[in-house]
C-alpha positions in Angstrom: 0.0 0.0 0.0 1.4 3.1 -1.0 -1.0 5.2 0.8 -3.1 4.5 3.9 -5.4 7.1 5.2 -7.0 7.1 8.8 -9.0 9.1 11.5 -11.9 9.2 10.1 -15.7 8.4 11.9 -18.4 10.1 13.1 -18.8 12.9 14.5 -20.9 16.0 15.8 -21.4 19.3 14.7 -18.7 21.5 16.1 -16.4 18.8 17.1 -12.7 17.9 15.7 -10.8 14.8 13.9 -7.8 14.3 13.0 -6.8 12.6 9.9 -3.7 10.4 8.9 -2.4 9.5 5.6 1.2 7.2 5.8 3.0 7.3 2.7 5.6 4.7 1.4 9.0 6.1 1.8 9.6 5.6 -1.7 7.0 8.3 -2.9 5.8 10.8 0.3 7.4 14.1 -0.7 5.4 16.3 1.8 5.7 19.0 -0.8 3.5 16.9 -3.1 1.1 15.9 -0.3 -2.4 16.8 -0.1 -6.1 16.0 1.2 -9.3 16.0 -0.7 -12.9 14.6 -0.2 -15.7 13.1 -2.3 -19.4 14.0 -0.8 -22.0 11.3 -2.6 -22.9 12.8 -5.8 -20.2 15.6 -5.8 -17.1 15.5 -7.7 -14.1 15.1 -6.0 -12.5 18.3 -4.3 -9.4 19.8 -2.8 -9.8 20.2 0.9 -6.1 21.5 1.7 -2.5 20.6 -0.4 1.0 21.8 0.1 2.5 23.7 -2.7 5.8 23.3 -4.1 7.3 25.5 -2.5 6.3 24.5 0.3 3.4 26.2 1.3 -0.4 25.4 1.9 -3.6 25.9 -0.2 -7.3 25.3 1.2 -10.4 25.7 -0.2 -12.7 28.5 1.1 -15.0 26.3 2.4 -13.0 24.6 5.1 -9.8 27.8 5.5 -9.6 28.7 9.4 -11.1 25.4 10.4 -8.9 22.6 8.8 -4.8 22.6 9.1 -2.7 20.1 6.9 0.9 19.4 8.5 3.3 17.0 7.8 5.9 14.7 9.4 9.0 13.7 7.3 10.3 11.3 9.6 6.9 9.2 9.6 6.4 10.1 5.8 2.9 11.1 7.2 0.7 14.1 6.4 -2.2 15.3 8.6 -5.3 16.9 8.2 -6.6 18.3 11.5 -10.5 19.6 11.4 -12.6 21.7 13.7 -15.7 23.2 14.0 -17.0 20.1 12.0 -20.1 20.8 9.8 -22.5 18.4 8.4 -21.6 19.5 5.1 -17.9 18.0 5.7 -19.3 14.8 5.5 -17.3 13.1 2.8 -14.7 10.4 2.1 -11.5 12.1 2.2 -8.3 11.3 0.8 -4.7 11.5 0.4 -2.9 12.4 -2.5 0.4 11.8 -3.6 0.8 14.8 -7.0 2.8 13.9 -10.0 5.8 15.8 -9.9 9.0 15.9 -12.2 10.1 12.8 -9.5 7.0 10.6 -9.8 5.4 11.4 -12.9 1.7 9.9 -12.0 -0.7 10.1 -9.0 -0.8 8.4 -6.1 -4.3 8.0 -4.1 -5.2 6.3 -0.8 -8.0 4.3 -0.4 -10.3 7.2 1.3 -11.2 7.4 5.1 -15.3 8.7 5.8 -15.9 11.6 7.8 -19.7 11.6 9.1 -20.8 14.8 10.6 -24.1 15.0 12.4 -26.0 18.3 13.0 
């Protein structure tokens, strides 16, 4: 497995979670590393990525409530979210971006996130 996302679960409205994605050593590159969720129906969508140059992009929808950081020495990424809405409720995963290194994508297998008003 090249990916493997966890933390997700249900939850409230207003609480937190904490999300884990642990990359092989042979492709995490924290600079390429990013979250993004798929709500039933919806396409998928960026939640929060860093750039490459280091870095971090969220969408407006989640900005001030999520925070993506990074570990090097666990090749792990994280995606910490509070003030949980309903409307977070998704499968959310981890991507790996193509980059002059790696030139494909790398995707874990998605964690769900159930947020109950």
């Amino acid at each position: 497995v090249q990916l493997q996302a966890s933390g997700g679960g249900l939850v409230q409205a207003g609480g937190s979670l904490r999300l884990s994605c642990a990359a092989s050593g042979s492709i995490f590159s924290i600079k390429a590393m990013g979250w993004y969720r798929q709500a039933p129906g919806k396409q998928r969508e960026l939640v929060a990525v860093f750039t490459s140059v280091g870095s971090t992009n969220y969408a407006d929808s989640v900005r001030g409530r999520f925070t993506i950081s990074g570990d090097n020495a666990k090749n792990t990424v994280y995606l910490q979210m509070n003030s949980l809405k309903p409307e977070d409720t998704a499968v959310y995963y981890c991507n790996r971006r193509r980059t002059v290194e790696l030139l494909r994508d790398y995707w874990g297998q998605g964690t769900q996130v159930t947020v109950s008003s």
